[in-house]
C-alpha positions, 0 to 999 in steps of 0.5 A, a space after each residue: 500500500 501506497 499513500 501519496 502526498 499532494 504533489 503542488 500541481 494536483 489535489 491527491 492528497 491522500 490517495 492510498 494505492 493498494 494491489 487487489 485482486 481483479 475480482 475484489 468488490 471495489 474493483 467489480 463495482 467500479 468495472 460497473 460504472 466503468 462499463 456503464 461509461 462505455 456504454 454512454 460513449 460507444 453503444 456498449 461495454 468493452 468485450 476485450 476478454 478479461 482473465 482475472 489470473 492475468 492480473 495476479 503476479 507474475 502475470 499482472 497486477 491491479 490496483 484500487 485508489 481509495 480516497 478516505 476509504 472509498 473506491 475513486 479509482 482503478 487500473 491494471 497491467 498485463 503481459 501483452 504476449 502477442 506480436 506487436 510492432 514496436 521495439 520492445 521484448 516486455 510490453 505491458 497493456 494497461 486495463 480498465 484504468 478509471 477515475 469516478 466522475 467526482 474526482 476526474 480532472 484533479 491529477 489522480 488518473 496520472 497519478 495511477 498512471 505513473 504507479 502501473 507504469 512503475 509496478 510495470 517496470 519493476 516487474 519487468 516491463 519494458 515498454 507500456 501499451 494500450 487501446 482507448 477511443 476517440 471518444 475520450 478525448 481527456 483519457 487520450 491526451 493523458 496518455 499524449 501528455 505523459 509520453 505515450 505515441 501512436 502505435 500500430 493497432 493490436 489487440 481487440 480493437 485492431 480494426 475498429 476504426 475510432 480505436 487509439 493505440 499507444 505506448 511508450 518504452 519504459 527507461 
């Protein structure tokens, strides 16, 4: 468990990050609101196939933000063992990241970022890789602002036309 002080340009204050499994009751609770979300933007949920194993060590991990005990946010990383076309041995895709409406926009969700990044790559990682839409225009320019480029599709959304591919190589 982590807790992070309140760094001048956000208001984190607090925020304890905790390894859970992806089956724990604050992750379920907020992959429902998450997937109400996407149905809101895209029609629908996210199908990309989901393994709870993938996200327990060494396969992964997932982490739960908690604000004052309450579940505010979410996020998880995952070996990604298919072929992609970028110059890494190790990557690892980013999942079900999320922060609740209440608390968007006050540097949380950087905040998690930098954590998978740095669970990541301490475990390994060499590079970091995700699919996110167009119709998140916020989540989009997150990744952009902290360093994530365009990569060449993959995954489950490799054909779909509004999809976002992007990575970033771990130092």
């Amino acid at each position: 468990m982590l807790v992070y002080p309140d760094p001048v340009t956000s208001d984190v204050t607090g925020i304890v990050i905790e390894r859970v499994g992806y089956d724990h009751p604050d992750i379920v609770a907020l992959t429902a609101q998450v997937q109400a979300y996407y149905e809101q933007l895209y029609g629908g949920p996210d199908t990309t196939p989901v393994d709870n194993a993938q996200f327990s060590p060494p396969r992964g991990a997932f982490f739960v933000g908690y604000d004052d005990a309450r579940p505010v946010a979410m996020g998880g990383w995952r070996w990604y063992l298919e072929p992609l076309r970028i110059p890494a041995s190790r990557p690892a895709e980013i999942k079900r990241m999320y922060v609740v409406p209440d608390r968007r926009g006050r540097g949380l969700a950087r905040l998690l970022l930098g954590h998978l990044e740095a669970s990541a790559g301490a475990a390994g990682a060499d590079a970091m890789v995700l699919e996110t839409g167009q119709a998140q225009p916020d989540a989009v320019g997150l990744y952009r602002a902290t360093g994530y480029t365009d990569i060449p599709h993959f995954g489950h959304y490799a054909c779909a036309p509004d999809a976002v591919h992007l990575g970033k190589l771990l130092p």
